[in-house]
C-alpha positions in Angstrom: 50.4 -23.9 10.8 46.7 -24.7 10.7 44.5 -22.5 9.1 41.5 -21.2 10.7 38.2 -20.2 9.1 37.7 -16.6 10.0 34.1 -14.7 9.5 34.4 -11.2 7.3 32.1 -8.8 8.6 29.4 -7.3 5.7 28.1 -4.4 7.7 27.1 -1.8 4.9 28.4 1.8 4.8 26.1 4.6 4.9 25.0 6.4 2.2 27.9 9.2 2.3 30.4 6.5 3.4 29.8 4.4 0.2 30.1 7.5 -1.9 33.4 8.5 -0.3 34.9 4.9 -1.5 33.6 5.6 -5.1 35.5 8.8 -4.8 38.7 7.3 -3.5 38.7 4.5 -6.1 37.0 6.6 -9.2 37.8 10.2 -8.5 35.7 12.8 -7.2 35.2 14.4 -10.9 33.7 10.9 -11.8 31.7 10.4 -9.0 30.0 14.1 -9.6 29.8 14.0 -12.9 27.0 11.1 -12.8 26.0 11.5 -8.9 22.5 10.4 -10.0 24.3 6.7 -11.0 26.6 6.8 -8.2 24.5 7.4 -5.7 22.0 4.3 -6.9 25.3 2.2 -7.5 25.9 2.6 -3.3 21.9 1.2 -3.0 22.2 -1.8 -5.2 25.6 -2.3 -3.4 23.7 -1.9 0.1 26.8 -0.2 0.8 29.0 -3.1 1.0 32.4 -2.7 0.9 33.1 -5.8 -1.5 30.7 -5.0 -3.5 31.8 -1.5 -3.8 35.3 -2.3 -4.3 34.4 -4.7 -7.2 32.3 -2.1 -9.0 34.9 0.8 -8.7 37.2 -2.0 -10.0 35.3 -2.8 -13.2 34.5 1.2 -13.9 38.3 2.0 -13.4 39.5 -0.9 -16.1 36.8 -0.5 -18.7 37.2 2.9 -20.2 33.8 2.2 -22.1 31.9 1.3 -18.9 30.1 4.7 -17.4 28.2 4.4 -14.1 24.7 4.8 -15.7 25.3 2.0 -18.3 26.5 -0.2 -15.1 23.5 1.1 -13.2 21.2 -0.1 -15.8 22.9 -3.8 -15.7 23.1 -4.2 -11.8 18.9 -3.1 -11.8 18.7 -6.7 -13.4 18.0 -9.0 -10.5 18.7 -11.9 -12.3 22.2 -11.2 -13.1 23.2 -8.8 -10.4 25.5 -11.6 -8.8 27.4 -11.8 -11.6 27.5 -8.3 -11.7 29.6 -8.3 -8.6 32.5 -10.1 -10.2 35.7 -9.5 -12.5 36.3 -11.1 -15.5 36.8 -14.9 -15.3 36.4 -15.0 -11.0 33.3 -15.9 -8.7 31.4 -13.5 -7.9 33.0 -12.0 -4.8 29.9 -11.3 -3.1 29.7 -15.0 -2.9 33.3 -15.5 -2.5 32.7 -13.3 0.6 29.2 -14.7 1.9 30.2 -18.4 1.2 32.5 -19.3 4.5 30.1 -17.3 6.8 27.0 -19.7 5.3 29.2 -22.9 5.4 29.9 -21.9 9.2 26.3 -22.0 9.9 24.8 -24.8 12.1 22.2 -26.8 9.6 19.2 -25.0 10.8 20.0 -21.8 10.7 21.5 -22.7 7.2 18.3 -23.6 6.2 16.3 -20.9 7.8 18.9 -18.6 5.7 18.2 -20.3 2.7 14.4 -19.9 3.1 14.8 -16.1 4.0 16.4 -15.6 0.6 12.9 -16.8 -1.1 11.0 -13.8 0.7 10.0 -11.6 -2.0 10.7 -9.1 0.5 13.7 -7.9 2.5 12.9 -6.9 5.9 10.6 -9.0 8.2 10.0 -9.5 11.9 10.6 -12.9 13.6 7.0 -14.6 13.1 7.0 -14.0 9.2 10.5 -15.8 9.3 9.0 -18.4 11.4 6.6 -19.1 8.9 8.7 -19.0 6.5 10.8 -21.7 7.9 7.4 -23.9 9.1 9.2 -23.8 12.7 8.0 -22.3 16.1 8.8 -18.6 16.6 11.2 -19.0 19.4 13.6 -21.4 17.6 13.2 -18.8 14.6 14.4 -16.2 16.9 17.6 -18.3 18.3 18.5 -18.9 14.8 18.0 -15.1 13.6 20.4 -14.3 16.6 23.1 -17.0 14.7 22.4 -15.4 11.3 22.5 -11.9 12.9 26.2 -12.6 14.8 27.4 -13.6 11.1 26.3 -11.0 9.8 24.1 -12.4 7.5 20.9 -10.9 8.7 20.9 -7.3 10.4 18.8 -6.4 13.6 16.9 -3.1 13.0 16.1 -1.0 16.2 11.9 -1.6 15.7 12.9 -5.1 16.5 12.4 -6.6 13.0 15.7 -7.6 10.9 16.6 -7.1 7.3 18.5 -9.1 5.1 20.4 -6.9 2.2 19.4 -7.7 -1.2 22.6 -9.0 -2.2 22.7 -11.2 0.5 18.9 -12.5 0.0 20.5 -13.2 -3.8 23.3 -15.6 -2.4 20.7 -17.4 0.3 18.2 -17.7 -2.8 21.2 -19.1 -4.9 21.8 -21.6 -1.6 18.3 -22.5 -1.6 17.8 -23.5 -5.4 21.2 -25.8 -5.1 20.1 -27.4 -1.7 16.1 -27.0 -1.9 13.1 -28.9 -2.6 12.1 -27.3 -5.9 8.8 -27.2 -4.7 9.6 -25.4 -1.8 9.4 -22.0 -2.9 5.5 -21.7 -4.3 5.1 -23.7 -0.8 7.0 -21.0 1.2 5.3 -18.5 -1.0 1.8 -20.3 -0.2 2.9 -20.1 3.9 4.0 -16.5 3.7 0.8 -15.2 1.7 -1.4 -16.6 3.9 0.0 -15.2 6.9 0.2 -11.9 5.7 -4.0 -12.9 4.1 -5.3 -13.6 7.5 -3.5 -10.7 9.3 -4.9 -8.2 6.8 -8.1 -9.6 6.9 -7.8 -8.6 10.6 -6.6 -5.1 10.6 -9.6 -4.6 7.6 -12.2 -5.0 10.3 -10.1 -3.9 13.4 -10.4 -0.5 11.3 -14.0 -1.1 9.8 -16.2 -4.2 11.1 -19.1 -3.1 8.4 -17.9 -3.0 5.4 -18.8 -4.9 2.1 -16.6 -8.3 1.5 -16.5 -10.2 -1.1 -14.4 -13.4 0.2 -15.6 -15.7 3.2 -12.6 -16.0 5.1 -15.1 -17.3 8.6 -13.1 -20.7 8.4 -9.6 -19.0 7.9 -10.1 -16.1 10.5 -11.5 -18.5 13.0 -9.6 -18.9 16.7 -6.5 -17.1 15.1 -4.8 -14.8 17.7 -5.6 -11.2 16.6 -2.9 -9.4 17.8 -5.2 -6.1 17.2 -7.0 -6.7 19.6 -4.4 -7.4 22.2 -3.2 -5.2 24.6 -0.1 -3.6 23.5 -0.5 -4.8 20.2 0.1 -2.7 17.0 -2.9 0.0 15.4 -3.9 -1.6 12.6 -3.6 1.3 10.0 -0.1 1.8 11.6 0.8 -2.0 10.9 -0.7 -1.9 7.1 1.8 1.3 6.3 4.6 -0.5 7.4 4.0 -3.7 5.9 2.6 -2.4 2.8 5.9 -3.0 0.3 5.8 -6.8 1.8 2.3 -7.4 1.1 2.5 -5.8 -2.7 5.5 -8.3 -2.8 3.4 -11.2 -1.8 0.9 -10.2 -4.4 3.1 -10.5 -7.2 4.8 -13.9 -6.0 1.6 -15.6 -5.5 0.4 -14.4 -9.0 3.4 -16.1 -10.0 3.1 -19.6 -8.6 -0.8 -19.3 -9.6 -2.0 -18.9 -6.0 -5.1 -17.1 -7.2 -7.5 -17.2 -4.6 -5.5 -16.0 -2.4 -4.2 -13.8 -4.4 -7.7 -12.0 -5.1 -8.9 -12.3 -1.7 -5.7 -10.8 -0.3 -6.0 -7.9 -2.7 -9.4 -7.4 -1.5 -8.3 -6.9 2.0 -5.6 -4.8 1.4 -7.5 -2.2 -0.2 -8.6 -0.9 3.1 -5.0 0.7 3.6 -5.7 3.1 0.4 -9.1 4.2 1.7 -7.0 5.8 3.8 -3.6 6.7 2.9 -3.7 7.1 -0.8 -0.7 5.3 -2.8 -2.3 6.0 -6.0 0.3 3.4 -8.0 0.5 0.9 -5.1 -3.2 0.1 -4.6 -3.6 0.6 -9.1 -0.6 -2.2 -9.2 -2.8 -4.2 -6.6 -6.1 -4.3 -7.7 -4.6 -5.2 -10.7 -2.9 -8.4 -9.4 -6.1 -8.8 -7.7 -7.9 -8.8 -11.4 -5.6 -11.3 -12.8 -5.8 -13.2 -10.3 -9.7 -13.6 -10.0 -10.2 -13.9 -13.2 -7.6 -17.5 -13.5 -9.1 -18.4 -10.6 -12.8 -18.5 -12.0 -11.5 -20.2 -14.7 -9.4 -23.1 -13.1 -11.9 -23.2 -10.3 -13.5 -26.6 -9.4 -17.0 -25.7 -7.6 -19.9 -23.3 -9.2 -19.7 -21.6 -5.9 -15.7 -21.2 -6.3 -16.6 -19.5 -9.6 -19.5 -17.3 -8.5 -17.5 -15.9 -5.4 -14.3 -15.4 -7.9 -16.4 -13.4 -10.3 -18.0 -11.3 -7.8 -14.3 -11.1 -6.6 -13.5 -9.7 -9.7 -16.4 -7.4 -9.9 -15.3 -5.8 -6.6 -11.9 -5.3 -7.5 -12.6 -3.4 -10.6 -15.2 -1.2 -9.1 -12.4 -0.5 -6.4 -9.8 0.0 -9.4 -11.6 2.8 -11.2 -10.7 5.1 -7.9 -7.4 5.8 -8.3 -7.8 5.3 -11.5 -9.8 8.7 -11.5 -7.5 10.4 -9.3 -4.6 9.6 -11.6 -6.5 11.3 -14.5 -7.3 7.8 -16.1 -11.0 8.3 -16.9 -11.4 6.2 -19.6 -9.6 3.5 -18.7 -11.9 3.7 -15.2 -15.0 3.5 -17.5 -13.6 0.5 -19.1 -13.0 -1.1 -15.0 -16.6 0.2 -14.1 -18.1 -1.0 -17.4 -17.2 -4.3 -16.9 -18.1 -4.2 -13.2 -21.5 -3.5 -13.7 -21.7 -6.7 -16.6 -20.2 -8.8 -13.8 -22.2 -7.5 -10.8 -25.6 -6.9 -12.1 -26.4 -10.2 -13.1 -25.9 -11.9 -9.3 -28.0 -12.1 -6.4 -25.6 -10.0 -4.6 -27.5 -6.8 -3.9 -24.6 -5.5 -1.5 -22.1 -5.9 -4.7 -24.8 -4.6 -7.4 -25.3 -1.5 -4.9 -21.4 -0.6 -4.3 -20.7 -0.9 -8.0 -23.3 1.8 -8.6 -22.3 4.0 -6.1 -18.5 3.7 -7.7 -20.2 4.3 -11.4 -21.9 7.6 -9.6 -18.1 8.7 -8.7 -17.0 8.2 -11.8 -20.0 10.3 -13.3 -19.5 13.3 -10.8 -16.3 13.8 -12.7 -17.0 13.4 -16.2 -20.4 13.7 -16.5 -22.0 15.3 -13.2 -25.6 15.4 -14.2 -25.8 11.8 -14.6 -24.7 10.8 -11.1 -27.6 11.1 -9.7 -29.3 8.1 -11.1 -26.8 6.2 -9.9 -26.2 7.4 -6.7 -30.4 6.8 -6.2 -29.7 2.9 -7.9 -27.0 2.2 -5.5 -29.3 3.6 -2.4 -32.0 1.3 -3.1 -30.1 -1.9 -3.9 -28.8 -1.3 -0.3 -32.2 -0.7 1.2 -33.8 -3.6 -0.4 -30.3 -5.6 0.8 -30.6 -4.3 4.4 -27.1 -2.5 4.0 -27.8 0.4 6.4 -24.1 1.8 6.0 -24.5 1.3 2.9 -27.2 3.1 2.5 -26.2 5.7 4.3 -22.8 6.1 2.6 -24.8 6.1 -0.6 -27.1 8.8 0.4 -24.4 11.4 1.3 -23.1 11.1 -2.3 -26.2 10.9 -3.7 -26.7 14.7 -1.1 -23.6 15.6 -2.8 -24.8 15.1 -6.5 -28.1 17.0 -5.4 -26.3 20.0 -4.6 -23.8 19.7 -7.5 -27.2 20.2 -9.6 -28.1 23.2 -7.4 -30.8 21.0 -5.4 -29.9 22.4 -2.1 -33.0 22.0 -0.2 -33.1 17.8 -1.3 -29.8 17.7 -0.7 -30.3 19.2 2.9 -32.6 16.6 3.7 -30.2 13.4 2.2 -27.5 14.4 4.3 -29.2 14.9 7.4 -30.8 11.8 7.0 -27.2 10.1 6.2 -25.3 11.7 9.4 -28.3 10.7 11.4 -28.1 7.2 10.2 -23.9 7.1 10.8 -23.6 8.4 14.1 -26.4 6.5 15.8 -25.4 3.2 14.7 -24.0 0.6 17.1 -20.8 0.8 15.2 -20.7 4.9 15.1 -19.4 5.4 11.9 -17.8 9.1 13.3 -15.4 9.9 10.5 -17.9 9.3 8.0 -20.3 11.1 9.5 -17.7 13.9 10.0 -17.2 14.1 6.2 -21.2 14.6 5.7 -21.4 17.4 7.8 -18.3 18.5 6.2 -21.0 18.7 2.7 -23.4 20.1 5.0 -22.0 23.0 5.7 -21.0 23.3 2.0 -24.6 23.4 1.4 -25.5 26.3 3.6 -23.0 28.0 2.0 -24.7 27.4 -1.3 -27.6 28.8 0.4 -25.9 32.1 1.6 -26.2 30.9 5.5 -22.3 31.7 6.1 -22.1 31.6 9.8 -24.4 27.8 9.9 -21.8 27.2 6.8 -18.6 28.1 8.9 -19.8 26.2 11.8 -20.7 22.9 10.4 -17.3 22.9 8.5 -15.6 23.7 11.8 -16.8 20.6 13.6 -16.4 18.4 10.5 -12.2 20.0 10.3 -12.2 19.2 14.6 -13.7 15.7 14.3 -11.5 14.5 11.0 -8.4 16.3 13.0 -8.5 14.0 15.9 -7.9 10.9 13.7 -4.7 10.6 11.5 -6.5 8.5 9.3 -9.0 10.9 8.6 -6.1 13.4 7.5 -7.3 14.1 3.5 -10.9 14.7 4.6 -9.8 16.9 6.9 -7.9 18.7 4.1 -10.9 18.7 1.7 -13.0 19.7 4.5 -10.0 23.0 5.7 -10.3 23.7 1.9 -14.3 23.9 1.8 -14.1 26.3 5.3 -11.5 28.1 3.2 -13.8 28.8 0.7 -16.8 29.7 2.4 -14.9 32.3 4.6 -13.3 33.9 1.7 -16.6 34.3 0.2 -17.9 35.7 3.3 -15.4 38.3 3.4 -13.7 40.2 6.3 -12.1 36.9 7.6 -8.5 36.4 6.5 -6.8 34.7 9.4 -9.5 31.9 8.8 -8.9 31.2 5.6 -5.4 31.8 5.9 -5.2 29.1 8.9 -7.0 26.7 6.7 -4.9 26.7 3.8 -1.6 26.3 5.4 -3.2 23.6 7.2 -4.7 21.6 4.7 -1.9 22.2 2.3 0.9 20.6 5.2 -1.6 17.8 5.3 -1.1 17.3 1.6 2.3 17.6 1.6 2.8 15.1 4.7 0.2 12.8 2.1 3.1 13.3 -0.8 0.7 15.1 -2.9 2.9 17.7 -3.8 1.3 19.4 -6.3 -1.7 20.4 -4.7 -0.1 21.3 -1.7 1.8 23.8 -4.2 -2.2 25.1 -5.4 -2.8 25.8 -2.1 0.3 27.4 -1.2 -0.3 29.9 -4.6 -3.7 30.4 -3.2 -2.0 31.5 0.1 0.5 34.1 -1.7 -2.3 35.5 -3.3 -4.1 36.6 -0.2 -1.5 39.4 0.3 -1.9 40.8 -3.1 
């Protein structure tokens, strides 16, 4: 009788479903007794079945082997195969991936192989087209091959996901029947892609705002698809793709791709001005660091070296913010310090005048008093550089730093100046200008004019609540109302209106505990 080649099916279990066959093979007592370890055994396992069965089978014949200590070897990339396999056998992931790849056509074998050098797991079809160097239609015929094997899923948004363990087995495929060289090559296609779309949503969200790295000759006649009708909102695009780019990062760190590793860095920054993933955009910039800093020394050009430098500059005036918020002063003094040594030596006023107005941040929280002066340095470098924005942007914290120091009346008179100069421009700069009247009314209240106070901070909470991506200064600015009303007296709905508010907002934001404050704030209005 002949024997036919037959294609095992790989689709994962849920959650639940891969805890229920950890029950059935371990015992329920087992499973419960480390649920913590179980639970991240079904994740590395990507639920599995054969993956599953072979590590109930290794925890039910080595009496020494708990579920944390096998935890702990499976979070090991590099062996995590191996991990999958009984004493003296192949791996049976691979015993059970290998006949579905060797019953690919040679294309889609290839395009498989490539897949499994993403740093990444889940893509849409024009990263894997890239990936591959092929057209996007032909990508998509062979995705549907690789999807009907079961080596690549289809997700319902339209992109598709290959499971980590899988993406282990293609990589293994691709170093036995790869180009060495093709991975920092793949790696070099991939970045780039994800470089110039970036660079894209960065000015579909902001068209003024200070760049370091000329990307005119990159950017130029590529299809931006936010722009398009129908096509994706650029903040909504950099959220989801945010774990893929971070992966890029590190990868080309790794195969020394250094400009564009900086200059990517630089452009994804604009996601954490907005939505604030305080570890994310730390672990970025920091990639973004390294990376200028080889590049300035293996560059070939003076001009390659300037434009890394300033590069660098940038990306460590950029790293002291979340520095700050993480409670890392000194080591954002240490980031700012050696901004400024970089910075002020350039003819790059634009650069000179943003690093100051990040050192004046820096000073409103650990030395206030200070801020001033360079709040006022960073507002003329812009004016002498022609940076309206920037000048504007730097007045309104310079306003801010007035009243801080109980200079109301100068204060008034910087922030009108700055909301006149935002919303008037050709670009009106509304959110912005929504957070200076936000510190407008903050000021009146400082004068004792609650009802011009409570009004301002209204329109500032209505404006900053009609754009998602204005969501935290609308919870600063719900706070500041909060404040003034309670002050005010006699109006407890308002204030308690604004706390709930702000503190959802915070909560949705995944700051959890000063969405706890705020909700301790609100229990205290009944006592």
């Amino acid at each position: 009788m002949q024997n036919v080649a037959r294609l095992i099916s790989v689709k994962p279990l849920d959650p639940q479903g891969g805890l229920e066959l950890l029950r059935d093979r371990c015992g329920a007592e087992a499973v419960e007794a480390e649920r913590e370890a179980a639970e991240r055994l079904v994740e590395l396992c990507g639920g599995l079945p054969v993956a599953l069965q072979v590590v109930a089978a290794r925890l039910v014949t080595d009496d020494s082997l708990g579920m944390a200590e096998l935890t702990a070897e499976l979070d090991d990339e590099a062996g995590r195969l191996a991990g999958f396999a009984l004493d003296g056998e192949e791996s049976s992931v691979s015993a059970v991936l290998g006949p579905s790849y060797r019953l690919l056509p040679p294309d889609a074998a290839r395009l498989y192989r490539l897949l499994g050098w993403l740093p990444f797991g889940s893509f849409d079809a024009g990263v894997a087209a890239v990936a591959a160097g092929l057209d996007t239609r032909s990508v998509k015929r062979l995705l549907r091959v690789l999807v009907k094997a079961s080596l690549v899923e289809a997700m319902s948004d339209g992109r598709c996901r290959m499971h980590d363990l899988v993406r282990l087995h293609a990589r293994e495929r691709a170093v036995e029947d790869e180009l060495e060289s093709e991975q920092a090559a793949l790696t070099e296609r991939v970045g780039t892609h994800y470089l110039v779309l970036t660079a894209l949503a960065d000015r579909a969200l902001r068209k003024e705002r200070l760049r370091i790295a000329d990307l005119s000759d990159l950017l130029r006649d590529v299809d931006d698809p936010f722009t398009r009708a129908g096509g994706p909102p650029p903040l909504e695009w950099l959220d989801t793709e945010h774990p893929a780019i971070l992966a890029v990062l590190r990868a080309a760190v790794r195969y020394e791709l250094y400009p564009l590793a900086w200059q990517l860095a630089e452009a994804f920054s604009v996601l954490f001005l907005y939505h604030r993933y305080l570890k994310t955009w730390q672990e970025s910039l920091t990639l973004g660091i390294e990376a200028a800093v080889a590049a300035a020394a293996s560059a070939d050009t003076a001009g390659e070296i300037a434009e890394a430098m300033a590069g660098e500059a940038r990306l460590r005036s950029l790293l002291s913010r979340p520095l700050l918020d993480l409670g890392e002063n000194d080591r954002a003094k240490e980031q700012l310090e050696k901004a400024v040594a970089l910075a002020e030596p350039t003819d790059r006023l634009a650069l000179r005048a943003s690093v100051q107005e990040f050192l004046g941040r820096y000073l409103d929280v650990v030395e206030p008093t200070s801020a001033v002066a360079a709040y006022q340095r960073s507002l003329e470098l812009n004016e002498q550089a022609g940076e309206s924005r920037g000048a504007a942007l730097a007045g309104f914290f310079l306003g801010c730093a007035h009243d801080a120091r109980g200079d109301h009346a100068e204060a008034m008179l910087l922030l009108r100046r700055a909301q006149q100069q935002l919303e008037s421009r050709a670009e009106p700069d509304m959110r912005m200008a929504a957070r200076v009247r936000a510190a407008i009314g903050v000021v009146h209240g400082h004068l004792g004019e609650t009802e011009e106070a409570i009004h301002e901070l209204q329109e500032a909470v209505r404006v900053l609540g009609g754009v998602a991506k204005g969501m935290e200064y609308e919870a600063k600015a719900r706070e500041q109302l909060a404040d003034v009303a309670q002050r005010a007296g006699g109006r407890v709905e308002l204030v308690r209106e604004c706390l709930s508010r702000a503190g959802n907002i915070y909560e949705a934001l995944g700051n959890h505990s000063r969405a706890q404050e705020l909700r301790r704030r609100l229990l205290g209005l009944d006592d």
